[in-house]
C-alpha positions in Angstrom: 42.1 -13.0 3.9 40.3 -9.9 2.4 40.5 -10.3 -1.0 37.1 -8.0 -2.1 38.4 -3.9 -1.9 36.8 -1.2 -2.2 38.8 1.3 -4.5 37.5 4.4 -3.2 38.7 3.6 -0.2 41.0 1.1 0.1 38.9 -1.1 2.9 38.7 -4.8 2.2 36.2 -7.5 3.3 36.6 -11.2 3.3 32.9 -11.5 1.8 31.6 -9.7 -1.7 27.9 -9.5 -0.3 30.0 -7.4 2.9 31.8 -4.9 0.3 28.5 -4.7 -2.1 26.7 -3.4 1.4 29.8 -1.2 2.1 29.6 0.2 -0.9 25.7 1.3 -0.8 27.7 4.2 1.0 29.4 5.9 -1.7 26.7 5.1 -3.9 23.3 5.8 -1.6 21.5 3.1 -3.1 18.3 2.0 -0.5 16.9 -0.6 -2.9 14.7 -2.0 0.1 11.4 0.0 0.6 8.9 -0.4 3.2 5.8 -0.9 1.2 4.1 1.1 4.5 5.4 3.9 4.4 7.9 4.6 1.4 10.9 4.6 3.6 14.5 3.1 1.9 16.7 1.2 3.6 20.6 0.3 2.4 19.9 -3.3 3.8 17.3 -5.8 4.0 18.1 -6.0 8.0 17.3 -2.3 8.6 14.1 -2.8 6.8 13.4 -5.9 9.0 14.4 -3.8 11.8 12.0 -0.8 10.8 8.7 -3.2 10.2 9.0 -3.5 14.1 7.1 0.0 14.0 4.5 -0.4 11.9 3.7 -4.3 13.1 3.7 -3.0 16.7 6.1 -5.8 17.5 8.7 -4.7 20.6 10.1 -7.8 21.3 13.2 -6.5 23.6 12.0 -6.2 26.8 14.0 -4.6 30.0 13.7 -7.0 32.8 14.4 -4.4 35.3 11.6 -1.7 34.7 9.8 -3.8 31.6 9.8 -1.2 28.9 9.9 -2.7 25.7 12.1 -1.9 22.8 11.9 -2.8 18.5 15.4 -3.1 18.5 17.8 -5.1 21.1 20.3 -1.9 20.7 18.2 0.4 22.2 17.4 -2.0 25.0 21.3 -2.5 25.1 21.6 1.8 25.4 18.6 1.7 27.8 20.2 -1.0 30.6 23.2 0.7 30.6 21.5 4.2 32.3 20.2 1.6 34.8 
């Protein structure tokens, strides 16, 4: 069941806080700053995400050739060139 909609565009989600994200979108609201560098994020998990860069923190790390990565995506995109 997907009872929230957005009616822009018709897409439903089975969570509010899912269609309130969703809808950041249309609108282009980035109410989470990083207080380091001014950047705005839509989400509070991008902003985490981003604080990897400034912290120094890379905590993915390829087994393989042991580069290390701030987010486990790019360490995904990285093993698959392997």
């Amino acid at each position: 069941e997907k009872p929230y909609e957005c009616v822009e565009r018709g897409r439903s989600f089975s969570q509010s806080f899912s269609l309130i994200c969703y809808l950041r979108i249309h609108t282009r609201e980035q109410p989470y700053m990083c207080q380091e560098c001014g950047m705005s994020f839509s989400q509070s998990s991008h902003l985490n995400v981003h604080w990897h860069i400034h912290i120094g923190e890379w905590p993915y790390k390829c087994g393989e050739f042991g580069k290390s990565f701030s987010q486990h995506s790019h360490l995904i995109c990285h093993q698959n060139i392997h």
